[in-house]
PDB file with SEQRES, HELIX, SHEET and CRYST1 records, atoms N, CA, C and O in Angstrom:
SEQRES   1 A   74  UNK UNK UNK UNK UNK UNK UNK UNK UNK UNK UNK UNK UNK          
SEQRES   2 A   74  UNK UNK UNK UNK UNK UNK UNK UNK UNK UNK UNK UNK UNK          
SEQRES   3 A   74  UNK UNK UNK UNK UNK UNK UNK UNK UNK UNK UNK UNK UNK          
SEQRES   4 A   74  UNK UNK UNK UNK UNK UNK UNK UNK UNK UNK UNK UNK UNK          
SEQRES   5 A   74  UNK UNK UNK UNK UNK UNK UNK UNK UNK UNK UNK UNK UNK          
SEQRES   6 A   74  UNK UNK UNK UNK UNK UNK UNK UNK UNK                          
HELIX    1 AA1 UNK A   28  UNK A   34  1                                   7    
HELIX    2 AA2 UNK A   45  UNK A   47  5                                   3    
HELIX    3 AA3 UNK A   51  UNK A   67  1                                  17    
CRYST1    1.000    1.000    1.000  90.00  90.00  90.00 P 1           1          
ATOM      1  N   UNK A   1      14.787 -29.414  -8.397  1.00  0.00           N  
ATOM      2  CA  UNK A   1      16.224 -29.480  -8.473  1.00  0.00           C  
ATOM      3  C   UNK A   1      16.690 -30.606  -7.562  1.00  0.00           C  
ATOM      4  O   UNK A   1      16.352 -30.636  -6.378  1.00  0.00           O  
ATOM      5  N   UNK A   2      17.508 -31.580  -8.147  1.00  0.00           N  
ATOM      6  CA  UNK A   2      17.716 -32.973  -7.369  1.00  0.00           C  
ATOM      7  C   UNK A   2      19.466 -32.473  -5.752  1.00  0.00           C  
ATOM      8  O   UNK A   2      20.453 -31.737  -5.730  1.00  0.00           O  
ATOM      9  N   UNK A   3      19.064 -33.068  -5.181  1.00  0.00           N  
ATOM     10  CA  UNK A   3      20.126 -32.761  -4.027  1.00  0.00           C  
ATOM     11  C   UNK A   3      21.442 -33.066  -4.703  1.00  0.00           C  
ATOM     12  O   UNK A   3      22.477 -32.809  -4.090  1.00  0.00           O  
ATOM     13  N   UNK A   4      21.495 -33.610  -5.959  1.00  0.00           N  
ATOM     14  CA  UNK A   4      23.175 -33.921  -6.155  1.00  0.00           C  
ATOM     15  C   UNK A   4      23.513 -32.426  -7.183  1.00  0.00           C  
ATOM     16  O   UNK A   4      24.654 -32.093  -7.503  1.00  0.00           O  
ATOM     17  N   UNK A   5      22.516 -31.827  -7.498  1.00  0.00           N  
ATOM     18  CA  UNK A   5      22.816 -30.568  -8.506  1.00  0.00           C  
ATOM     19  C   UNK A   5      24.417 -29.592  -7.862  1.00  0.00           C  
ATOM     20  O   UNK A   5      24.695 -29.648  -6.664  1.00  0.00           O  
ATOM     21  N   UNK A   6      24.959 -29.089  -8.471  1.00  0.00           N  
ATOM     22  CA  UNK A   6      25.996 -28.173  -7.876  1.00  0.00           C  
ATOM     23  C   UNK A   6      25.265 -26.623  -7.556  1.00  0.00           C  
ATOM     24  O   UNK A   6      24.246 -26.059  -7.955  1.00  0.00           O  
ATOM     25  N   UNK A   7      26.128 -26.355  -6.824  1.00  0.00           N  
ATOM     26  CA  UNK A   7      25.696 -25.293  -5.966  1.00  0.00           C  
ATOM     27  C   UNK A   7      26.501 -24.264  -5.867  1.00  0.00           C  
ATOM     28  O   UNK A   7      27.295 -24.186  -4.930  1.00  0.00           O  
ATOM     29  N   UNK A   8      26.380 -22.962  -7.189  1.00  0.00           N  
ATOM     30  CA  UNK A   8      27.781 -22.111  -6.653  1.00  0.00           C  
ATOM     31  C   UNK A   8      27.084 -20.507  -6.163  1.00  0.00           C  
ATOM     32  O   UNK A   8      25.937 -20.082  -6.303  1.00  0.00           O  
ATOM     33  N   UNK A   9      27.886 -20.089  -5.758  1.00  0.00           N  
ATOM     34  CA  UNK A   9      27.695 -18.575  -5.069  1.00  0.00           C  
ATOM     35  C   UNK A   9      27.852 -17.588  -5.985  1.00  0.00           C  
ATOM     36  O   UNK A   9      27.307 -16.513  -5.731  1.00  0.00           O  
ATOM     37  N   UNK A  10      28.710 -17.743  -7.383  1.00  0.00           N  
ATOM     38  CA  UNK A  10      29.273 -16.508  -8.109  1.00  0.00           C  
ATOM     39  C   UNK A  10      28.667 -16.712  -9.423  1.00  0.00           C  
ATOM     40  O   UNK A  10      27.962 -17.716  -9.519  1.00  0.00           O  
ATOM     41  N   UNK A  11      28.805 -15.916 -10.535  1.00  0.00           N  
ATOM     42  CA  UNK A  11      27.772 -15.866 -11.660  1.00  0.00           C  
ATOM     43  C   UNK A  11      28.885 -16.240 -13.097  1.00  0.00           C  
ATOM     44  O   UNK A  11      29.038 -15.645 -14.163  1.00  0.00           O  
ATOM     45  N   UNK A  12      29.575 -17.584 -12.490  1.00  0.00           N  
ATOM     46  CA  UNK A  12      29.938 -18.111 -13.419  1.00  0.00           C  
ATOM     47  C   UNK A  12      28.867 -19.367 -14.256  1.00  0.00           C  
ATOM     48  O   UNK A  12      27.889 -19.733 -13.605  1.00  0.00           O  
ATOM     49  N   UNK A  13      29.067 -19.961 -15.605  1.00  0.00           N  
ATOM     50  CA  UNK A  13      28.295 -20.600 -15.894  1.00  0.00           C  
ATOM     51  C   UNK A  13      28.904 -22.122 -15.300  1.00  0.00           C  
ATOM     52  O   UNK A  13      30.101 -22.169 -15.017  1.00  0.00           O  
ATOM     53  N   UNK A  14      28.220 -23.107 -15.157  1.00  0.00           N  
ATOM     54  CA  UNK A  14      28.167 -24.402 -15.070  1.00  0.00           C  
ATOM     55  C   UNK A  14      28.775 -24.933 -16.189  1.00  0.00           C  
ATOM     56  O   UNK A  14      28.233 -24.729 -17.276  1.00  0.00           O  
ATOM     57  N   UNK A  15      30.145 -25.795 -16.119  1.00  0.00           N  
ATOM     58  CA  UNK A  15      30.414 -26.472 -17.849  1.00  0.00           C  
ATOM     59  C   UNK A  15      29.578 -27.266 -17.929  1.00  0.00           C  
ATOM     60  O   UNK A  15      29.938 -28.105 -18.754  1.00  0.00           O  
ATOM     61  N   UNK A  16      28.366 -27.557 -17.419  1.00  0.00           N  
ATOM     62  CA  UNK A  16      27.437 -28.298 -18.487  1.00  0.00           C  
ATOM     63  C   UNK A  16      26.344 -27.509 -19.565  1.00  0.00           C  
ATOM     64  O   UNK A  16      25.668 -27.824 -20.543  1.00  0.00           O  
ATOM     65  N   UNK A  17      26.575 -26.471 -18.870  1.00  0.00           N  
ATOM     66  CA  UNK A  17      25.653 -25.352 -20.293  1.00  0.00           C  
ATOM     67  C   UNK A  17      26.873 -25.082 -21.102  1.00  0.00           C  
ATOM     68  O   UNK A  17      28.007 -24.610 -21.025  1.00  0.00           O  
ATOM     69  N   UNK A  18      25.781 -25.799 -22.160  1.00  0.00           N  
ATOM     70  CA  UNK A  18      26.621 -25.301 -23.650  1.00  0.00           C  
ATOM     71  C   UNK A  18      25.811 -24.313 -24.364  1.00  0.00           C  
ATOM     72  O   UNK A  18      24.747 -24.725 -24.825  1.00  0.00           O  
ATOM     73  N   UNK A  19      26.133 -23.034 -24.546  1.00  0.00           N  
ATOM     74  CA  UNK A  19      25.437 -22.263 -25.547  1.00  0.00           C  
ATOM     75  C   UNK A  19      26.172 -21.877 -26.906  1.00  0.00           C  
ATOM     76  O   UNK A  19      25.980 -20.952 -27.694  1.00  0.00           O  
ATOM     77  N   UNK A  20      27.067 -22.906 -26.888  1.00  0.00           N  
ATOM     78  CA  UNK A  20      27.935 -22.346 -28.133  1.00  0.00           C  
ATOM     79  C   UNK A  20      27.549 -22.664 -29.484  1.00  0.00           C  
ATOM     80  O   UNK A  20      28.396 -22.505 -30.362  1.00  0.00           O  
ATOM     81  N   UNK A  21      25.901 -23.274 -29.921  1.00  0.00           N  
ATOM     82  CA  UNK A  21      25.326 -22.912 -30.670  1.00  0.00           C  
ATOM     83  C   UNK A  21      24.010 -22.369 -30.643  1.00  0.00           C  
ATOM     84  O   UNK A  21      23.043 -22.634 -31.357  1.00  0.00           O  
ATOM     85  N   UNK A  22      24.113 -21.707 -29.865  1.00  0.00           N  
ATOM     86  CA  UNK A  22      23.022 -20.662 -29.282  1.00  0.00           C  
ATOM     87  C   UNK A  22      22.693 -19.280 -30.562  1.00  0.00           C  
ATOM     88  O   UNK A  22      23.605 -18.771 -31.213  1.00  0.00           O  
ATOM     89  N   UNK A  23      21.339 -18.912 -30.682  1.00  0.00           N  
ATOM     90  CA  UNK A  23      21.614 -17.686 -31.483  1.00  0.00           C  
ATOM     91  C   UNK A  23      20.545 -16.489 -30.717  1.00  0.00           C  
ATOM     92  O   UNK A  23      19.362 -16.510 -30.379  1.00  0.00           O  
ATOM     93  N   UNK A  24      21.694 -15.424 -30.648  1.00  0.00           N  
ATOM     94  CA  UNK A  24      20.810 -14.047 -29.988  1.00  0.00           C  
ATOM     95  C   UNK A  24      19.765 -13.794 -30.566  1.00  0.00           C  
ATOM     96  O   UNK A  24      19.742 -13.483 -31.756  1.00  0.00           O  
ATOM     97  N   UNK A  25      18.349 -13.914 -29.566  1.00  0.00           N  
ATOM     98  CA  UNK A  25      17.235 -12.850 -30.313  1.00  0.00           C  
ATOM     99  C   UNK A  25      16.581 -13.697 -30.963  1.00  0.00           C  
ATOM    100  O   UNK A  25      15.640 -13.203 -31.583  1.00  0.00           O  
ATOM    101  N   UNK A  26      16.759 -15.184 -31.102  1.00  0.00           N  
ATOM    102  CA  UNK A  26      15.888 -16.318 -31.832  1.00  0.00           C  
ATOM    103  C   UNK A  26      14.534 -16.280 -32.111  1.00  0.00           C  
ATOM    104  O   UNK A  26      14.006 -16.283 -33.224  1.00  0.00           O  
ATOM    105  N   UNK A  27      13.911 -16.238 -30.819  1.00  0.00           N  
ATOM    106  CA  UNK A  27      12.604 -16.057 -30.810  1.00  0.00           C  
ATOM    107  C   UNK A  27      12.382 -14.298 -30.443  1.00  0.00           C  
ATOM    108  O   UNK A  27      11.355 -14.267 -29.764  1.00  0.00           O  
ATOM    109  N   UNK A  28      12.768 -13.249 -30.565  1.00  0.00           N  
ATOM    110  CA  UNK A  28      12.440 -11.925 -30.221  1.00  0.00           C  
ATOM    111  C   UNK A  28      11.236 -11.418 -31.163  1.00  0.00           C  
ATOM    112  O   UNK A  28      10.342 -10.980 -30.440  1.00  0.00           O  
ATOM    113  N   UNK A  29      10.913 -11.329 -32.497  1.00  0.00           N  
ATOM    114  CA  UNK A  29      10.763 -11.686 -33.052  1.00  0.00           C  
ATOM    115  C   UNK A  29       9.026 -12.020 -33.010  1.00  0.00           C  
ATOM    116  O   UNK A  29       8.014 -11.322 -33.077  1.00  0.00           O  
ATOM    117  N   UNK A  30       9.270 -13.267 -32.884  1.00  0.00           N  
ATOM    118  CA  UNK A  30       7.765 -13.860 -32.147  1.00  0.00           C  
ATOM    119  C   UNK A  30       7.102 -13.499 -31.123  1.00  0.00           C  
ATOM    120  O   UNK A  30       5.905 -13.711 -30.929  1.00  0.00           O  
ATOM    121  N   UNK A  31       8.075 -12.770 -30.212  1.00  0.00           N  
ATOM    122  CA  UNK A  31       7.306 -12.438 -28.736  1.00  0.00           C  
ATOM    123  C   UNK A  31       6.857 -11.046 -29.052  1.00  0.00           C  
ATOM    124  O   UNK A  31       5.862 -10.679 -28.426  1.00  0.00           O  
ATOM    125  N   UNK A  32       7.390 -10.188 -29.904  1.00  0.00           N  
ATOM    126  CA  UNK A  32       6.908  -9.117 -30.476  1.00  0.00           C  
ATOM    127  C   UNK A  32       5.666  -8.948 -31.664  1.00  0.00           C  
ATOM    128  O   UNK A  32       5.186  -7.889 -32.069  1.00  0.00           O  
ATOM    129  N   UNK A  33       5.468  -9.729 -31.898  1.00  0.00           N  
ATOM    130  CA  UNK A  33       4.090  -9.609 -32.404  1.00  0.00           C  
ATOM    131  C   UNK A  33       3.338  -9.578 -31.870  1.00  0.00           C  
ATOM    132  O   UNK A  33       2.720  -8.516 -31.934  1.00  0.00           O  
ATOM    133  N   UNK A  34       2.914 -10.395 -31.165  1.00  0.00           N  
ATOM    134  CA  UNK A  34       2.048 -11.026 -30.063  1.00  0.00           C  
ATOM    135  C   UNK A  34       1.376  -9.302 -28.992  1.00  0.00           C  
ATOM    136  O   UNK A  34       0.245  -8.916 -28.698  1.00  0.00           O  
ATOM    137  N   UNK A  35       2.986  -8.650 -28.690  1.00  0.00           N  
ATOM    138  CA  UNK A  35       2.817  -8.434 -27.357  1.00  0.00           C  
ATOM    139  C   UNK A  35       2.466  -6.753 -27.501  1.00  0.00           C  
ATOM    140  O   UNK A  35       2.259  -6.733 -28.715  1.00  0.00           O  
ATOM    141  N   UNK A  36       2.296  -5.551 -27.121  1.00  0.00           N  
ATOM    142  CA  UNK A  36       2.140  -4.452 -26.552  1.00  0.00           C  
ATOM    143  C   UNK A  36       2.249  -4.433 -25.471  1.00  0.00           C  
ATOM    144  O   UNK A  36       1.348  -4.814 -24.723  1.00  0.00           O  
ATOM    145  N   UNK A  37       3.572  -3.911 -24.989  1.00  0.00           N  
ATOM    146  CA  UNK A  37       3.866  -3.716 -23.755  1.00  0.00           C  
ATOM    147  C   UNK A  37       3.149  -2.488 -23.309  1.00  0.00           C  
ATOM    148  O   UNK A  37       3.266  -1.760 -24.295  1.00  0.00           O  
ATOM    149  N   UNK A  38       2.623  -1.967 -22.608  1.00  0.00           N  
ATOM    150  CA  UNK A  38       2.255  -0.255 -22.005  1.00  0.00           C  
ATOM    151  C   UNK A  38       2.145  -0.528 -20.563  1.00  0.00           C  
ATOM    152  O   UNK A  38       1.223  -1.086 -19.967  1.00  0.00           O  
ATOM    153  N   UNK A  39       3.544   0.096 -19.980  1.00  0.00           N  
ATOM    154  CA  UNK A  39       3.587   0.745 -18.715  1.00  0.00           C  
ATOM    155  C   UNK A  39       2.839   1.868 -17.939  1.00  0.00           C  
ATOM    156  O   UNK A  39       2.884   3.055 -18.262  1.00  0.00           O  
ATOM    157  N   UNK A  40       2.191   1.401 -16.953  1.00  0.00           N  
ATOM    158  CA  UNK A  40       1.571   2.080 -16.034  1.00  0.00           C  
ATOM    159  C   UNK A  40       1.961   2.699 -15.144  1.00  0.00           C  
ATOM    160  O   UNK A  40       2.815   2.130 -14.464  1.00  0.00           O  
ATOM    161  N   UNK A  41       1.576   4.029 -14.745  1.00  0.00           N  
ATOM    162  CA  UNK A  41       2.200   4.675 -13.799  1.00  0.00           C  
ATOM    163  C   UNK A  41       1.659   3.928 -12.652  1.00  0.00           C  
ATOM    164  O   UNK A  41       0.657   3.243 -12.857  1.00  0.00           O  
ATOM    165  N   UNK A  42       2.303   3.966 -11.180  1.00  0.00           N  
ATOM    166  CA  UNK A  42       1.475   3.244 -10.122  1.00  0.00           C  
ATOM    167  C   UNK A  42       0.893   3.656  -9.654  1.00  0.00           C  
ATOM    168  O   UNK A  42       1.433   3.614  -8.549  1.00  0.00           O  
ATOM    169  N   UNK A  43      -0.339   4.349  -9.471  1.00  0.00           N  
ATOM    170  CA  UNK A  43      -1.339   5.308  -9.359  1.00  0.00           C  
ATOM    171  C   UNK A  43      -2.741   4.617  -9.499  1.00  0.00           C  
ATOM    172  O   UNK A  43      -3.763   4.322  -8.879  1.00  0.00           O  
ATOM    173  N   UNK A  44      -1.940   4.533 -11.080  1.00  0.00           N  
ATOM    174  CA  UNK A  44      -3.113   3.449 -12.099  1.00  0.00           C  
ATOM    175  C   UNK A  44      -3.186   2.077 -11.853  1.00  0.00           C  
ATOM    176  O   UNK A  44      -4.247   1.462 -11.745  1.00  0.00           O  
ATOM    177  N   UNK A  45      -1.715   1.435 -11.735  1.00  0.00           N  
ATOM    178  CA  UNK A  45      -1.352   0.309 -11.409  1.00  0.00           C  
ATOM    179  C   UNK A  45      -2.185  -0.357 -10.689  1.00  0.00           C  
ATOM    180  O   UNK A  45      -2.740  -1.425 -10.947  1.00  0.00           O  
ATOM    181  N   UNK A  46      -2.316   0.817  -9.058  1.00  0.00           N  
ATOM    182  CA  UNK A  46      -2.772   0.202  -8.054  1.00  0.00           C  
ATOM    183  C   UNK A  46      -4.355  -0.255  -8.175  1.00  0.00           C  
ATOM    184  O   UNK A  46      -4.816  -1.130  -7.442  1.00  0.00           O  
ATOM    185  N   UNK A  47      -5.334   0.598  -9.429  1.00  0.00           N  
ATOM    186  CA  UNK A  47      -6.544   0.007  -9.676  1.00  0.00           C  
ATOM    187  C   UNK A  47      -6.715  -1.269 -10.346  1.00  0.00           C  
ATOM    188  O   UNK A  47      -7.751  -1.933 -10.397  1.00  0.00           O  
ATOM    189  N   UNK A  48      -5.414  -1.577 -10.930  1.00  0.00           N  
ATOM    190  CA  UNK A  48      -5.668  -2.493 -11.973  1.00  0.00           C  
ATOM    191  C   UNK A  48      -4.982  -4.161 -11.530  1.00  0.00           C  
ATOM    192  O   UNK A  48      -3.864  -4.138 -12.043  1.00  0.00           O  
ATOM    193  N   UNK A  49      -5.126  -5.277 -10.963  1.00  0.00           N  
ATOM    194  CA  UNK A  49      -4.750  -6.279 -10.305  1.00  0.00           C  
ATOM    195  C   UNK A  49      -3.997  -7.202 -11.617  1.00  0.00           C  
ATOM    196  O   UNK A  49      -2.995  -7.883 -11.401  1.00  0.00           O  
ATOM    197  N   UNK A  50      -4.309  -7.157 -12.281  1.00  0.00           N  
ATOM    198  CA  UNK A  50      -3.836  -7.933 -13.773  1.00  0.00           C  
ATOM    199  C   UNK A  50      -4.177  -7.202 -15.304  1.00  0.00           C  
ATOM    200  O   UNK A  50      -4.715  -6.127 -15.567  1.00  0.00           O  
ATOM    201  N   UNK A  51      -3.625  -8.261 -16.165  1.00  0.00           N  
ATOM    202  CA  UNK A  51      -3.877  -7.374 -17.572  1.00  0.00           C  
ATOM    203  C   UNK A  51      -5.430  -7.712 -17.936  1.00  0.00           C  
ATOM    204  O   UNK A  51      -6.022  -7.005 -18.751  1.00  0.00           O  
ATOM    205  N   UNK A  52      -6.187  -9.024 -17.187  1.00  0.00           N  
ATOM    206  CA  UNK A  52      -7.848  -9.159 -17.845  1.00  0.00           C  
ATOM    207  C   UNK A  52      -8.507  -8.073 -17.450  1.00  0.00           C  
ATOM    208  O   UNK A  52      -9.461  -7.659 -18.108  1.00  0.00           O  
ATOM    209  N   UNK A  53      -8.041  -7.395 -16.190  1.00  0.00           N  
ATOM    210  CA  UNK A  53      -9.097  -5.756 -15.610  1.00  0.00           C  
ATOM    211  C   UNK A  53      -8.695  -4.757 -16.328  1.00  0.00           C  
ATOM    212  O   UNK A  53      -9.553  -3.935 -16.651  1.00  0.00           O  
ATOM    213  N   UNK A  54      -7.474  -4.576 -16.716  1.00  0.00           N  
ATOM    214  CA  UNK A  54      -6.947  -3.726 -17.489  1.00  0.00           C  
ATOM    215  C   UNK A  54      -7.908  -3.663 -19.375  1.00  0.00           C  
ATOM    216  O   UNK A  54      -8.656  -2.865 -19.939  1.00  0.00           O  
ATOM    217  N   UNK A  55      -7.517  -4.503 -19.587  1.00  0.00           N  
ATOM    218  CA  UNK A  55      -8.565  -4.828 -20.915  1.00  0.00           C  
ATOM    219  C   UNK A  55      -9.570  -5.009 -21.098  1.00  0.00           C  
ATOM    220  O   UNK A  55     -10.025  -5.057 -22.241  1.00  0.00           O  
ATOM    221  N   UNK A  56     -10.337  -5.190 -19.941  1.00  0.00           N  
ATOM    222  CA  UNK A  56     -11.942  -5.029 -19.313  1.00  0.00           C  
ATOM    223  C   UNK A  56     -12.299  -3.371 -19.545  1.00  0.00           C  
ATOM    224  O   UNK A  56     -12.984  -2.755 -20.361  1.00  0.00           O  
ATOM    225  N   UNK A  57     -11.673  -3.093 -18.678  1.00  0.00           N  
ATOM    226  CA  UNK A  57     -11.548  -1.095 -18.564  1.00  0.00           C  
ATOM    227  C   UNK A  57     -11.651  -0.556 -19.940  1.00  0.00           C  
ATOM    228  O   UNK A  57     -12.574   0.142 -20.358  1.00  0.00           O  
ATOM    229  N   UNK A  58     -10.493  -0.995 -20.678  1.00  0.00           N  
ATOM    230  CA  UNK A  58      -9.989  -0.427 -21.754  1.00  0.00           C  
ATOM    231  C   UNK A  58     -11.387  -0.366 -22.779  1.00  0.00           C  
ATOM    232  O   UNK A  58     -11.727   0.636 -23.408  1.00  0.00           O  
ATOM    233  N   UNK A  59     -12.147  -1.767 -22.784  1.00  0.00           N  
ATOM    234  CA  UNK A  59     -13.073  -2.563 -23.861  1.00  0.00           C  
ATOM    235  C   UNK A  59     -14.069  -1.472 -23.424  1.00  0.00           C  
ATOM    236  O   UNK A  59     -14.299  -0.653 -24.314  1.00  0.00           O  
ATOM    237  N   UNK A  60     -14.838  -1.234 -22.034  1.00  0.00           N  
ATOM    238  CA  UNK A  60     -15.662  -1.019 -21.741  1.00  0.00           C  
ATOM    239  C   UNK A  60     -15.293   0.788 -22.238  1.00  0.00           C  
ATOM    240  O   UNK A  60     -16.241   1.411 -22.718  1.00  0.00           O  
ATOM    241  N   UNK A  61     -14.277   1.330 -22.128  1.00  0.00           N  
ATOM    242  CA  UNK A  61     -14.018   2.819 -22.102  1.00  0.00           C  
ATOM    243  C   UNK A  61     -14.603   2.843 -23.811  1.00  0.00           C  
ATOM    244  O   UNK A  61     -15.500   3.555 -24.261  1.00  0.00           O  
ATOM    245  N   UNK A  62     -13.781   1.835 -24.535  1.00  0.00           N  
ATOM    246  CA  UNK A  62     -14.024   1.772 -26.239  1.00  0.00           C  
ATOM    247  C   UNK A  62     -15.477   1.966 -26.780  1.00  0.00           C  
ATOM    248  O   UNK A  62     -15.974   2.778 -27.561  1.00  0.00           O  
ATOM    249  N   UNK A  63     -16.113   0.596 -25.852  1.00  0.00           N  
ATOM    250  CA  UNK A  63     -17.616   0.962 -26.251  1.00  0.00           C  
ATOM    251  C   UNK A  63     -18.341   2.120 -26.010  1.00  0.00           C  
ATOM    252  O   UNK A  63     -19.046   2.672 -26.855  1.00  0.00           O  
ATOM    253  N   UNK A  64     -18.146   2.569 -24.644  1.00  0.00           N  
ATOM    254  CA  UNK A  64     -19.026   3.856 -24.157  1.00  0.00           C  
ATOM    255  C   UNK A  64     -18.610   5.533 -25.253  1.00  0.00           C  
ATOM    256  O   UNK A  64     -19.371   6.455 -25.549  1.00  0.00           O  
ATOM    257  N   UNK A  65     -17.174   5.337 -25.584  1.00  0.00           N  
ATOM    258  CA  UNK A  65     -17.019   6.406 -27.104  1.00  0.00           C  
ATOM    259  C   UNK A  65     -17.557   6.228 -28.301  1.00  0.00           C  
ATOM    260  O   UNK A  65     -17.804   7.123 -29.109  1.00  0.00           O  
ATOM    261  N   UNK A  66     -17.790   4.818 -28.468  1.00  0.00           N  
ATOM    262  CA  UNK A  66     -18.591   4.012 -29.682  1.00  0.00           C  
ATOM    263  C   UNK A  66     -20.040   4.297 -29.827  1.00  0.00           C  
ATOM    264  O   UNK A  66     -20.638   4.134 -30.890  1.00  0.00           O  
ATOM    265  N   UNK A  67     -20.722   4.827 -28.474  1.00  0.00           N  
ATOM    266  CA  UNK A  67     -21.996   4.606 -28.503  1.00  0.00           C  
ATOM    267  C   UNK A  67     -22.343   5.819 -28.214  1.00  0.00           C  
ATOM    268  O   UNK A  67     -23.549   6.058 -28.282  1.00  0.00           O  
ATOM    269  N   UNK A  68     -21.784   6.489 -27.973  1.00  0.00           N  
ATOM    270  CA  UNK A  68     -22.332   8.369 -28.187  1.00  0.00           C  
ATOM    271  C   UNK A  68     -22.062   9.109 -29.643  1.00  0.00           C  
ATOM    272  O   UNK A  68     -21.087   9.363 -30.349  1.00  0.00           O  
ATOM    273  N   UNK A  69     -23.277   9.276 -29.674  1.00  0.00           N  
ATOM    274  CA  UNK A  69     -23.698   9.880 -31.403  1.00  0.00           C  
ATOM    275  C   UNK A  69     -23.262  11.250 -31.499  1.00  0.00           C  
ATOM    276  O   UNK A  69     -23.670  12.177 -30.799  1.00  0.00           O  
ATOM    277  N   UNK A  70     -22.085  11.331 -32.758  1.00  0.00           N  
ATOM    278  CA  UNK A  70     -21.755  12.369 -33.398  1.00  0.00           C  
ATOM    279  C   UNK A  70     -20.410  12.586 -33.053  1.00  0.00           C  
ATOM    280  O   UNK A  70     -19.745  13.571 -33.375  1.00  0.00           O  
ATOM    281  N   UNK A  71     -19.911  11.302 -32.158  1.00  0.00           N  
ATOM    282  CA  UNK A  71     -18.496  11.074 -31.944  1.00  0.00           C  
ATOM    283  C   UNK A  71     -17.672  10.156 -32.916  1.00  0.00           C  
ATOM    284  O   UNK A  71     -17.957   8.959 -32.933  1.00  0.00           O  
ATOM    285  N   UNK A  72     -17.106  10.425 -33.376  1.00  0.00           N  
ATOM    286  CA  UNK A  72     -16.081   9.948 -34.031  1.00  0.00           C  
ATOM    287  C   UNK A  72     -14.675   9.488 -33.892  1.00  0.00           C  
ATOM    288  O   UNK A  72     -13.720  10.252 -33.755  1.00  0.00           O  
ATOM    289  N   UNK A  73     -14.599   8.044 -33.940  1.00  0.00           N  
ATOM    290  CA  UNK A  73     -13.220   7.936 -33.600  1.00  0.00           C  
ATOM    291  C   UNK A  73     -12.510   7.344 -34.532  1.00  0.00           C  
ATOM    292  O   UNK A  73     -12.920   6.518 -35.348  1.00  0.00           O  
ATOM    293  N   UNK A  74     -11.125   7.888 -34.381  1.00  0.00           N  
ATOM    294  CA  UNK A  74      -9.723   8.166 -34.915  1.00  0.00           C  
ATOM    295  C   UNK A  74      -8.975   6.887 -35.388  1.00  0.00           C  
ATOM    296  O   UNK A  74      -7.834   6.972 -35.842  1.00  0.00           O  
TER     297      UNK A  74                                                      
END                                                                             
């Protein structure tokens, strides 16, 4: 951010943002395909440092039900 930028205190917009051809929800849409959100209680949270350990866990829980005979999954 350059030192000549303006600087205000209150949560008005700047007249240099124009959103007046802006459209709600444009990309919503796209970010929803993609995504599965699932909230963790913090319990769990606290084992898990990011989403690659989280999906590590998850992969490894998948296989070990996968590989015991006469189990069936859903």
């Amino acid at each position: 951010m350059s030192n000549d930028s303006k600087k205000t205190n209150n949560d008005e917009m700047l007249p240099e943002y124009d959103f007046s051809k802006g459209v709600k929800g444009k990309y919503a849409d796209r970010l929803a395909e993609g995504t599965n959100l699932v909230f963790l209680q913090p319990d769990v949270a606290k084992e898990f440092p990011d989403s690659q350990s989280v999906n590590e866990a998850l992969r490894s829980y998948l296989k070990s039900r996968k590989s015991k005979p006469g189990r069936e999954i859903a």
